[in-house]
MDTraj code that builds the backbone (N, CA, C; nanometers):
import mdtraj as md
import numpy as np

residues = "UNK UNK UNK UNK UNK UNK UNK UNK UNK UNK UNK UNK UNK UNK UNK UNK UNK UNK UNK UNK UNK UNK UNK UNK UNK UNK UNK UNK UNK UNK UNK UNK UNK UNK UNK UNK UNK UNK UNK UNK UNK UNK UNK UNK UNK UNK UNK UNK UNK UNK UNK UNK UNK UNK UNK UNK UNK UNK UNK UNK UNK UNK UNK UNK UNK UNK UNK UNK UNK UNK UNK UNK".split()
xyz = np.array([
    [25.3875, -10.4175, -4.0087],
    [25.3858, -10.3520, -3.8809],
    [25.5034, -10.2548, -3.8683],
    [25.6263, -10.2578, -3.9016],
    [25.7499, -10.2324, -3.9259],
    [25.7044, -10.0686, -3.9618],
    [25.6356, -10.0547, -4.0973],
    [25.6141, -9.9492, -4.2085],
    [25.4936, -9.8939, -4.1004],
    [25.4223, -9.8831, -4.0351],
    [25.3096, -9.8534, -3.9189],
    [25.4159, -9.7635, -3.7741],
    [25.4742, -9.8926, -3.7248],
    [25.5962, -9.8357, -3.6461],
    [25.6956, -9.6793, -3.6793],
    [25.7022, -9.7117, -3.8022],
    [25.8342, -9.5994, -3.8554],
    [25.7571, -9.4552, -3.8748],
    [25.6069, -9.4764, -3.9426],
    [25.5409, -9.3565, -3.9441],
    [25.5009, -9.3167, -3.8211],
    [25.4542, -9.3584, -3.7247],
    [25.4295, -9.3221, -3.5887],
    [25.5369, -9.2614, -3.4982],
    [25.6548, -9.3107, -3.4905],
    [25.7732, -9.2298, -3.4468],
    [25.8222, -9.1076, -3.5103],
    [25.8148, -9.1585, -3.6355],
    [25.8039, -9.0190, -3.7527],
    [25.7231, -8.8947, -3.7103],
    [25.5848, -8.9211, -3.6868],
    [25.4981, -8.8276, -3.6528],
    [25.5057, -8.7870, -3.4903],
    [25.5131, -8.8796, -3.3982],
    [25.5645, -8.8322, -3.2545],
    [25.6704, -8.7304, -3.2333],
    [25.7823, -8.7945, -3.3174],
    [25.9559, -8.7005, -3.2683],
    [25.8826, -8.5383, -3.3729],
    [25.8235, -8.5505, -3.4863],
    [25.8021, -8.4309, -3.5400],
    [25.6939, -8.2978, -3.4271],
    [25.6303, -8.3751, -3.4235],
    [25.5037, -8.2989, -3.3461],
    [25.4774, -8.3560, -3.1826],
    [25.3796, -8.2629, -3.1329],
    [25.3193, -8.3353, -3.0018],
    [25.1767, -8.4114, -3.0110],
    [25.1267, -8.4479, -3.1330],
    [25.0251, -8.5136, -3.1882],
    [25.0439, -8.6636, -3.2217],
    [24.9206, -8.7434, -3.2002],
    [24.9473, -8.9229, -3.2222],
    [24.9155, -8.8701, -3.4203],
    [24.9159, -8.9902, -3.4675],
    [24.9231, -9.0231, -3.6389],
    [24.7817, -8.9939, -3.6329],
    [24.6773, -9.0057, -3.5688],
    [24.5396, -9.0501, -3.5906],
    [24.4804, -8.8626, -3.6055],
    [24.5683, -8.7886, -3.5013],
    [24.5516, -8.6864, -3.4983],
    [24.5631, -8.6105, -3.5994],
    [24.7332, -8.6104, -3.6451],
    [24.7436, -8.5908, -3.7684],
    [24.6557, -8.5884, -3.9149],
    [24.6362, -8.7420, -3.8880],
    [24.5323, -8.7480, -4.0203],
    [24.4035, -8.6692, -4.0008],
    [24.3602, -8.7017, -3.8717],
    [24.2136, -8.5868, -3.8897],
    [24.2092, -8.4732, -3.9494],
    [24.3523, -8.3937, -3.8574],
    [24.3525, -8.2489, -3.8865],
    [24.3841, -8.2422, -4.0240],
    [24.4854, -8.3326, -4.0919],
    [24.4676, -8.3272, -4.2619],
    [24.3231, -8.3527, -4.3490],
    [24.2649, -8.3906, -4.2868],
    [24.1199, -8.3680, -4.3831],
    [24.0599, -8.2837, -4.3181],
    [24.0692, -8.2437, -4.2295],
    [24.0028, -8.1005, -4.1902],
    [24.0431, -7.9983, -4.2635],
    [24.1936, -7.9969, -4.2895],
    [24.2505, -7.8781, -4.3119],
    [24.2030, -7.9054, -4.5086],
    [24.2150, -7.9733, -4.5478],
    [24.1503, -8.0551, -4.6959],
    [24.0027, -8.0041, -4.7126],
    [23.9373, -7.9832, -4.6624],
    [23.7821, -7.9681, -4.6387],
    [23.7551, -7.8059, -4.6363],
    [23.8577, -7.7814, -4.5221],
    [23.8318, -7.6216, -4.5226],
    [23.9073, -7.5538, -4.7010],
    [23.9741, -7.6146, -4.7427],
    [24.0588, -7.5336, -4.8202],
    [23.9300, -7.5771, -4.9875],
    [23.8796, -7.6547, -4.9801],
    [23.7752, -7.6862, -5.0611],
    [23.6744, -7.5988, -5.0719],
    [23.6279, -7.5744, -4.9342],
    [23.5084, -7.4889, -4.8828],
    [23.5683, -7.3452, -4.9598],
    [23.6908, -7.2914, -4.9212],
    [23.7697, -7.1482, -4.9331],
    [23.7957, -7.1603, -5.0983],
    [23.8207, -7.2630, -5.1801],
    [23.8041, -7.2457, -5.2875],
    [23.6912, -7.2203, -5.3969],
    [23.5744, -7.3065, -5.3208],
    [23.4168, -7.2583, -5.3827],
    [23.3817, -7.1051, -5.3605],
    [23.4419, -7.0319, -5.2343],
    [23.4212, -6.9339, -5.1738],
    [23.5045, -6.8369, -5.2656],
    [23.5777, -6.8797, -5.3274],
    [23.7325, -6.7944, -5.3835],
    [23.7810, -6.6910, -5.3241],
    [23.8035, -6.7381, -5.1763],
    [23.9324, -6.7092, -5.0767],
    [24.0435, -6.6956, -5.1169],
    [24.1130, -6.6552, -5.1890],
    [24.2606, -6.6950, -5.1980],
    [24.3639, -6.7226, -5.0406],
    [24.2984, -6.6095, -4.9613],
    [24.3940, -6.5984, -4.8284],
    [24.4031, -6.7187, -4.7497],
    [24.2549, -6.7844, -4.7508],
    [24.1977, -6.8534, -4.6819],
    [24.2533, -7.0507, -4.7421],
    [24.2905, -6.9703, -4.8671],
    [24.3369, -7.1176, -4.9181],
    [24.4586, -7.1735, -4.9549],
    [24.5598, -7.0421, -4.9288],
    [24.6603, -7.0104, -4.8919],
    [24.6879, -7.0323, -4.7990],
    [24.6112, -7.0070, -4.6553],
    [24.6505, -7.0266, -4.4963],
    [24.6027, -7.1945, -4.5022],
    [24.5257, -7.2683, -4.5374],
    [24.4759, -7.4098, -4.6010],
    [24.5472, -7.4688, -4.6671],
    [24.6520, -7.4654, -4.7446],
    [24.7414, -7.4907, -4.7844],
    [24.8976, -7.5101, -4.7475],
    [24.9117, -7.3810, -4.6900],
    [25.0665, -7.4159, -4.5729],
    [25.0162, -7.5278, -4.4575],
    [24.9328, -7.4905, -4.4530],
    [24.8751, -7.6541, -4.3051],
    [24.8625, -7.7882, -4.4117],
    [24.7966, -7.8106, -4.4903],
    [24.7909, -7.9202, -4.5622],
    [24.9796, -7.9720, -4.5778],
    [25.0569, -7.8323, -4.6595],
    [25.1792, -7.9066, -4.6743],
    [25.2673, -7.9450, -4.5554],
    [25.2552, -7.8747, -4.4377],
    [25.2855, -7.9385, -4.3229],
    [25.2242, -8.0325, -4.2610],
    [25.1452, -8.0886, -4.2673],
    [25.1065, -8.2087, -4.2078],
    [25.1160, -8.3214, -4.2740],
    [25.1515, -8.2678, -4.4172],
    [25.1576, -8.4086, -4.4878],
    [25.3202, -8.4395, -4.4652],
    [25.4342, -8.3650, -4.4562],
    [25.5377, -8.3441, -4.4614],
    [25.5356, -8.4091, -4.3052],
    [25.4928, -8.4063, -4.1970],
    [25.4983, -8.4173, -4.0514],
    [25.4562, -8.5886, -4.0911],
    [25.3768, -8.6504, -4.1831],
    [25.3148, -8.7828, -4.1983],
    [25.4246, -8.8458, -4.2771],
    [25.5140, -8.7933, -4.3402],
    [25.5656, -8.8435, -4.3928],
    [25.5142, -8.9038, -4.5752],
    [25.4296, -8.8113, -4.6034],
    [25.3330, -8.8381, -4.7583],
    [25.3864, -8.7413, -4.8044],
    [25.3845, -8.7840, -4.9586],
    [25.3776, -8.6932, -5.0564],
    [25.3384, -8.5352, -5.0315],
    [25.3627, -8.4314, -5.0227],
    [25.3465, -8.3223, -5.0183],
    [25.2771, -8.2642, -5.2014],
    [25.1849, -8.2147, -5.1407],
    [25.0999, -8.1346, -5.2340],
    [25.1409, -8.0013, -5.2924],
    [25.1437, -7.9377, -5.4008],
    [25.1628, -7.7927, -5.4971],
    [25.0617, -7.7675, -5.5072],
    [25.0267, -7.6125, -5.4787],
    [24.9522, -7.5638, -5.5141],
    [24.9786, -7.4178, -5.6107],
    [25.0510, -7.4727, -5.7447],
    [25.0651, -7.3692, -5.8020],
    [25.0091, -7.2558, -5.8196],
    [24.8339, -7.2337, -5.8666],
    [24.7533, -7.1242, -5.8212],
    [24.8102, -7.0352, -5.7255],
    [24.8315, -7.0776, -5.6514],
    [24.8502, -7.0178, -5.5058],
    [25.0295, -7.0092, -5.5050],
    [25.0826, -6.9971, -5.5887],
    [25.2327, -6.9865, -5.5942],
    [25.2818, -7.0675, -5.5095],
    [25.2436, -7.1915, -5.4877],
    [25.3029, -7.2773, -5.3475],
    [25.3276, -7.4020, -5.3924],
    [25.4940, -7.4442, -5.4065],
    [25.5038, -7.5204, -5.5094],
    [25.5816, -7.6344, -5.3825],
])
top = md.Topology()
chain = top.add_chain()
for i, resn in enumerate(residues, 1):
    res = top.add_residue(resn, chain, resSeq=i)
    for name in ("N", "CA", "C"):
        top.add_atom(name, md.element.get_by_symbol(name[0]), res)
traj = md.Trajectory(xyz[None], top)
């Protein structure tokens, strides 16, 4: 409960969003950048990508590279 607690304050003091929120919008933002890669968007997966690494960074997870995309 402790490790539940710490990410939730984590994600409150960062943003104005609950954790649950967070996670949605991370597979949203995961989904679109999938879609923009079948599409071969670069811009689109690029702008999909700075949101992915901020929200994972706001959750407190591992943060993702997307070298392709010079975004390390």
């Amino acid at each position: 409960m402790t490790a539940i607690m710490s990410v939730r304050e984590t994600v409150v003091s960062k943003s104005n969003f609950t954790p649950g929120q967070s996670w949605g919008a991370l597979r949203k933002a995961w989904k679109g950048y999938r879609i923009a890669k079948v599409q071969g968007d670069n811009a689109k997966m690029s702008e999909y990508a700075t949101k992915i690494r901020k929200l994972q960074g706001e959750l407190g997870i591992s943060v993702a590279s997307f070298p392709h995309l010079g975004i390390n």
